[in-house]
C-alpha positions, 0 to 999 in steps of 0.5 A: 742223155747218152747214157739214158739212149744207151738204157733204153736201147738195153731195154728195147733189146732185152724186150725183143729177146723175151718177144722172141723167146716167148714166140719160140714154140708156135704150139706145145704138145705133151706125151704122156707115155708109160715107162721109159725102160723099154725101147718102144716107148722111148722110140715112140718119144724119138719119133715124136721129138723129129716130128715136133721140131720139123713142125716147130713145136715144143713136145713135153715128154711125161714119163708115168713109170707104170704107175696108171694114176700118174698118167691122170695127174699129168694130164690135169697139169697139161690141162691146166697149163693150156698145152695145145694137144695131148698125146696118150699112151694109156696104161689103163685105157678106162681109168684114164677116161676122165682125165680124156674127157676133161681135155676135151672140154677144155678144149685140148685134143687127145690123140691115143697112141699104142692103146685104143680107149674105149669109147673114149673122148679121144680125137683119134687113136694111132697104132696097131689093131692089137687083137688083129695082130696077135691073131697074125702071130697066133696063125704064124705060131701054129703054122710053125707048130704045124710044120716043124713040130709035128702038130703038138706043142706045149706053150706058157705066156709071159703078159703084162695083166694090167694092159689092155693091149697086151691082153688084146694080143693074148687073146687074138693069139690064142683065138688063132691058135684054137681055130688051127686045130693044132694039139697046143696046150696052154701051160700057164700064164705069168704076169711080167707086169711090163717090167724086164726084172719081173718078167725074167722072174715070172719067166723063170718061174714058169720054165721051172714049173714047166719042164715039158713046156717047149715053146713061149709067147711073150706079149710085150717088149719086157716080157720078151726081154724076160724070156730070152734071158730066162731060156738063155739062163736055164740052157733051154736055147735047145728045146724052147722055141720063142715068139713074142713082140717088140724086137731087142737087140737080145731077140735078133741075136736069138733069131741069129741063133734059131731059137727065137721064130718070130717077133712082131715088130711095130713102128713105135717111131712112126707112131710117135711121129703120126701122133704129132703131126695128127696135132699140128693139122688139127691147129691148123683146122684141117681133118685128121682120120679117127683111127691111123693104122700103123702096119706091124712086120713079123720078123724071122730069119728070113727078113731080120736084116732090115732092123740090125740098124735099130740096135747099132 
């Protein structure tokens, strides 16, 4: 009789563990990001894992290494295991739309983060205006031009082609540049494809079949990264002024020095953490805006002290 007590007691105990195992996680969210080199995404995903634990919810982190078809993959899979949200930083903001519209219908809310889709079945997007943004840089850039280069410059842009959103800041830059009325020549456009490898290839490419080429833009973290390591490599910290987005430690250390002029900077972390918490007040019935701006910060000389704490 004892020993049947001592049983069921086990058991009992053993079954409550379970319960509270199972109840653990009042909601779990998937972020299906794009790569995990860059140090935006993987502060978008820090941001994101603060907000998910305050909340007392499970966050599942998918990483697509670039490769667009893997986002749609895992978004069946989350879909199919009945997660409670999901959050998107899309690769190919049309391709991944199918994949949208089946959360959707099944129920499952996709908020898109960083990169707006188009018409897409998304309950809300977070992030920057892209376009607005490199038109902010674009005048920046030509101000610049204006004031320290004699009105004239040469410049060669590293991109990421297959991203939407870096080819938004493309063309809001370019727009604002054309609209200054500066003598600035576009020289070349080279594909870094948001790797740090490709871009400082293309990047070094680029210098070398543009010796007179005295200024850059680099539209993305990766691309950013190439250009700085490229003009450094070259010897060309003298005569090659750089603009571009998404600060590194790299890029501080060029503002320091002078040659690197101005750097957008987002707040990835801020992005991540608006996405989840847009999530939970879903779950819990309440309205949540369709678009969640999320304000950028050029950075200069003048104001660059307020981000070394990123990179210690």
């Amino acid at each position: 009789m004892r020993l049947n007590k001592v049983l069921s007691g086990c058991t009992a105990a053993i079954a409550m563990t379970l319960a509270l195992g199972a109840s653990a996680w009042a909601d779990t969210f998937a972020l299906v990001t794009i790569n995990q080199q860059a140090l935006f995404f993987n502060q978008i995903n820090e941001g994101a894992q603060k907000a998910a634990d305050a909340a007392g919810a499970k966050l599942v982190i998918f990483n697509a290494n670039n490769v667009p078809s893997a986002q749609n993959d895992a978004m069946e899979n989350y879909i199919t295991q009945k997660v409670d949200g999901i959050i998107l930083v899309a690769i190919d903001v049309n391709g991944v739309k199918p994949a949208i519209t089946a959360a959707k219908t099944a129920g499952i809310p996709v908020i898109a983060i960083d990169a707006q889709i188009p018409e897409g079945d998304n309950v809300a997007f977070v992030g920057v205006d892209n376009t607005k943004a490199g038109e902010d840089i674009g005048k920046f850039y030509a101000d610049y031009v204006k004031a320290n280069m004699a009105g004239t410059a040469k410049i060669g842009v590293i991109g990421a082609l297959n991203s939407f959103i870096q080819n938004q800041r493309l063309d809001g830059f370019k727009k604002a540049v054309a609209d200054s009325g500066q003598k600035i020549t576009f020289l070349d456009t080279v594909d870094g494809q948001n790797v740090q490898d490709v871009a400082l290839t293309a990047a070094e490419n680029l210098m070398t079949a543009n010796p007179d080429m005295t200024t850059l833009y680099a539209t993305g973290e990766p691309a950013l990264v190439g250009a700085v390591s490229a003009v450094t490599s070259q010897g060309r910290t003298g005569d090659v002024k750089v603009f571009g987005w998404d600060l590194t430690k790299q890029a501080v250390e060029g503002i320091d020095a002078g040659w690197v002029t101005a750097v957008v900077q987002q707040d990835p972390a801020g992005e991540g953490k608006a996405a989840v918490e847009a999530l939970v007040k879903l779950k819990k019935g309440e309205k949540i805006e369709p678009i969640i701006n999320v304000p950028v910060t050029i950075v200069t000389k003048e104001n660059v002290d307020q981000f070394r704490g990123m990179f210690k």
